[in-house]
VEXPASE-545869 format. One line per 5 residues: for each residue z, x, y of C-alpha. Coordinates in steps of 0.2 Angstrom, whole numbers, m for minus. Last residue first. Layout:
// residues N
Z:X:Y | ...
//
This chain:
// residues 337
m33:335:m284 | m38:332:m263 | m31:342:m249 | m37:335:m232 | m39:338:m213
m42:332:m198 | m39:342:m182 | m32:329:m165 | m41:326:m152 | m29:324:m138
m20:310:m128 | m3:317:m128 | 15:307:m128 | 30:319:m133 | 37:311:m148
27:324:m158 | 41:336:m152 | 54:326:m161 | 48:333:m176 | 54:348:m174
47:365:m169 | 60:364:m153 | 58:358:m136 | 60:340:m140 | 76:343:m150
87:329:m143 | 71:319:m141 | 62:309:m129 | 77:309:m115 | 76:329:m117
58:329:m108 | 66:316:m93 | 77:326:m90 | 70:344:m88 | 62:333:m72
45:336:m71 | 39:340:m54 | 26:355:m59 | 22:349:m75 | 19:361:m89
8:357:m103 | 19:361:m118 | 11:369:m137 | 14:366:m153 | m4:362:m164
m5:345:m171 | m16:341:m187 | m18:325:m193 | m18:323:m211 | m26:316:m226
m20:315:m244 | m14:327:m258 | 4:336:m255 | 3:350:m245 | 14:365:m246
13:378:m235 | 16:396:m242 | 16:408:m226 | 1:419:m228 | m8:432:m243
m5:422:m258 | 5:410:m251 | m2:394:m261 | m8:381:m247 | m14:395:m233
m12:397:m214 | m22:403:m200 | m20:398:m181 | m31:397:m167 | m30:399:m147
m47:393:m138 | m49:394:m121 | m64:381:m113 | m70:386:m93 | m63:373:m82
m47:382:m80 | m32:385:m92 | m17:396:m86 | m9:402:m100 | 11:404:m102
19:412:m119 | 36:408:m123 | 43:419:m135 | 59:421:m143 | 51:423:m164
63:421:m178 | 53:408:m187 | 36:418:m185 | 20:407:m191 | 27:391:m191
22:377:m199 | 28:360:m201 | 26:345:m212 | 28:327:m207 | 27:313:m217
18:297:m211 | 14:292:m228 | m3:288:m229 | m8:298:m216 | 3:315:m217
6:321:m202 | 4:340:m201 | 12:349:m184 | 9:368:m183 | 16:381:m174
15:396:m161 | m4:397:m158 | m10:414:m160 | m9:428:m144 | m1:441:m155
15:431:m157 | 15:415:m151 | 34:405:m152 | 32:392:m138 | 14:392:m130
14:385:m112 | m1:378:m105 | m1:381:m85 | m17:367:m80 | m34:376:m68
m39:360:m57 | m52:345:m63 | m53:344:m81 | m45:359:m88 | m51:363:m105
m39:367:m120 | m50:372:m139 | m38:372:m154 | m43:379:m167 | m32:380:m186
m41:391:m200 | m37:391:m219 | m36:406:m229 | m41:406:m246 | m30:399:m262
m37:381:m264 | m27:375:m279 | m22:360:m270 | m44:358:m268 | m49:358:m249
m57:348:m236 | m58:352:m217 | m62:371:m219 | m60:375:m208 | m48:364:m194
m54:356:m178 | m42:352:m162 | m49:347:m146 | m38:344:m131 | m44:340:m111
m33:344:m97 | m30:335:m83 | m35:317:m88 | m31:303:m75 | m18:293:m72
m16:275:m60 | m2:265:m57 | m7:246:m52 | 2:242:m38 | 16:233:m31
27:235:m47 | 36:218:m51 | 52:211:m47 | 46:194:m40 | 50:200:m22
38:215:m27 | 45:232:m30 | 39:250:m24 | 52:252:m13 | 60:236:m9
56:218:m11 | 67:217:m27 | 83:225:m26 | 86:231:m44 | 104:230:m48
119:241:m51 | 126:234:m31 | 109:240:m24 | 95:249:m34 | 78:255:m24
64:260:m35 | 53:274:m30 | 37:275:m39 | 29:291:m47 | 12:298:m55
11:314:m68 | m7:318:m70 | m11:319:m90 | m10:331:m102 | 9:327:m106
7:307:m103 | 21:305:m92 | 24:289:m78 | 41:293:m70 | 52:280:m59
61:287:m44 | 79:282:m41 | 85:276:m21 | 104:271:m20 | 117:262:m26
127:260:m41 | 144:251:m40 | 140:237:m53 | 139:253:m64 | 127:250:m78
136:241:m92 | 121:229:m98 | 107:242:m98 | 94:242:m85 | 79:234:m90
61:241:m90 | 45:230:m92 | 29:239:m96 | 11:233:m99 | m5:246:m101
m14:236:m111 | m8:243:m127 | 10:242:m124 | 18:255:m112 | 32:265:m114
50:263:m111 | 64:273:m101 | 81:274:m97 | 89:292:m92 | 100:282:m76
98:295:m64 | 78:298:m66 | 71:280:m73 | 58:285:m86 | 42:277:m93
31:284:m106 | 12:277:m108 | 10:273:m126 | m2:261:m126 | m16:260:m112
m29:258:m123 | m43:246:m116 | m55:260:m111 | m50:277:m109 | m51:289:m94
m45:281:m80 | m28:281:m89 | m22:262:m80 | m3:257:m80 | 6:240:m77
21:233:m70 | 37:226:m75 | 55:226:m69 | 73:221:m78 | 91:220:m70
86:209:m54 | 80:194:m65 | 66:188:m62 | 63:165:m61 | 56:159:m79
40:148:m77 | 44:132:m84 | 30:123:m74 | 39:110:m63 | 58:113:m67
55:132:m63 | 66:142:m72 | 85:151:m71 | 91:136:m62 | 109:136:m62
119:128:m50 | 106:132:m36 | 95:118:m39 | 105:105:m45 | 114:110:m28
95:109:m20 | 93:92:m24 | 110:83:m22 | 109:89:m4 | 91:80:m2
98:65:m5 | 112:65:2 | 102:72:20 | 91:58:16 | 105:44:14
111:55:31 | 95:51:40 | 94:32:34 | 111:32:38 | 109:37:59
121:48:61 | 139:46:73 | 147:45:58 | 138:31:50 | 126:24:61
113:8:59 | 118:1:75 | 119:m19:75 | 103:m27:82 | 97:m36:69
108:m44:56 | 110:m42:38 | 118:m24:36 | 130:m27:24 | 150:m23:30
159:m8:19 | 179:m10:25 | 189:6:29 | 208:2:31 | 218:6:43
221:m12:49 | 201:m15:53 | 192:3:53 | 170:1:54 | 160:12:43
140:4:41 | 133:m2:29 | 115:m2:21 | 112:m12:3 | 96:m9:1
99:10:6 | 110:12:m11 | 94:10:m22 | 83:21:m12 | 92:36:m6
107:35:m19 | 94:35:m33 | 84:47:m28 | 98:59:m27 | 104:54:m42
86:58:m50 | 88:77:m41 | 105:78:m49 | 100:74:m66 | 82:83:m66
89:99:m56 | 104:101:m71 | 92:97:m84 | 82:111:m76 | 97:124:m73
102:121:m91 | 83:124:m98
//
């Protein structure tokens, strides 16, 4: 808004000076050392002031006034109000082939600064670089795009003097991605749970199946903690209340188990049970859950980084492994009075 006023004054005075002033047209002439204004009223007398003609230099004055209310400090258009890019933030958008009209909760992450954001729900980002970034920081940084069973995509973004440079790399001049990214579905996740609905008092055993199916290439899944081929962990989000409960079969257990999955379905499962009687007690207050099995879909390229940027503890059976984005199926379940 100050750069505008600052355009509208200056640019009015400009106005003012061609028009207004330029009835009144006189020329520069010395008499005694002095410099006397004499009106222009006759024809034939040279219409110069220093050696320019002053209907050229009442433009250049013009003009002149224009762009300096330009340049001292317009930050938006004084025409339509749109506001100019700033070289410390970018934008862009994100497409998952597979889904339609949810893009949220795409995550984006600048390798050698550990920033990062995630998308809205139409695939929308915008990144800005934190206000004490070296001003000495140059060189060529690549921007991640990280949905953990889907194709991981990058963009190289060039930074200069501890700012974007816009126009470079992957950047439009107005500070913007050049193209849409686009991700697809590598590994398919279904997740079912039997029985689905039980009593509190329910004391059988309760089965956990999670079915992984490669979509286009055989995908390395790696199971943290599995002990006799079962799945590692479980995740219960509470629906209600957004409370978390955890499972874990073997606490103690150092195992990282890797399976290659490949277009034909693999199932892993996992039993637990609400009183203990024969299996870890688990205890479920009454309401709906989600159920989330533990598990990491291994990216070639993934900077160690970028996982660690999502949660101190992201590689632990903790609940900042569920800030790891997935697009799965996840089990329902509930425990009713």
């Amino acid at each position: 808004m100050k750069g505008q006023k600052a355009f509208i004054i200056l640019f009015a005075a400009g106005l003012f000076f061609k028009f207004f002033w330029g009835r009144y047209k006189s020329i520069l002439c010395k008499k005694n050392n002095k410099i006397h204004a004499k009106p222009l009223r006759r024809k034939g007398i040279a219409k110069k002031t220093l050696g320019v003609p002053l209907s050229r230099s009442r433009d250049v004055f013009a003009y002149a006034f224009a762009f300096w209310g330009c340049w001292l400090g317009c930050t938006e258009s004084p025409f339509d109000g749109t506001v100019a890019p700033s070289p410390t933030k970018i934008t862009g958008q994100v497409d998952l082939l597979d889904t339609l009209n949810d893009e949220k909760g795409v995550y984006v992450w600048l390798s050698g600064l550990n920033i990062g954001t995630y998308t809205d729900s139409t695939g929308a980002f915008r990144l800005e670089l934190p206000k004490n970034v070296n001003k000495d920081l140059n060189g060529t940084f690549t921007l991640y795009f990280y949905v953990a069973n889907y194709n991981l995509n990058t963009a190289e973004i060039v930074i200069r003097n501890g700012q974007f440079l816009f126009g470079f790399g992957a950047l439009t001049a107005q500070g913007r991605i050049k193209d849409t990214i686009k991700m697809f579905k590598i590994l398919d996740i279904k997740t079912i749970v039997d029985p689905p609905i039980v009593r509190r008092s329910y004391a059988g055993p309760i089965d956990m199946l999670v079915t992984l199916q490669a979509t286009l290439d055989s995908v390395a899944v790696v199971f943290p903690k599995s002990v006799g081929g079962l799945v590692g962990g479980i995740f219960f989000r509470h629906l209600q209340t957004g409370q978390i409960y955890i499972d874990i079969p073997d606490v103690g257990a150092d195992t990282r188990e890797t399976v290659v999955i490949r277009r034909e379905p693999r199932s892993r499962r996992q039993v637990f049970q609400l009183d203990g009687t024969n299996f870890r007690e688990l205890f479920l207050p009454p309401g709906r859950y989600h159920v989330i099995p533990f598990f990491f879909v291994a990216h070639e390229n993934l900077p160690h980084e970028l996982l660690l940027s999502l949660g101190e503890h992201v590689e632990e059976p903790s609940t900042d492994y569920l800030k790891i984005p997935f697009r799965r199926q996840d089990g329902q379940f509930q425990v009713i009075e």
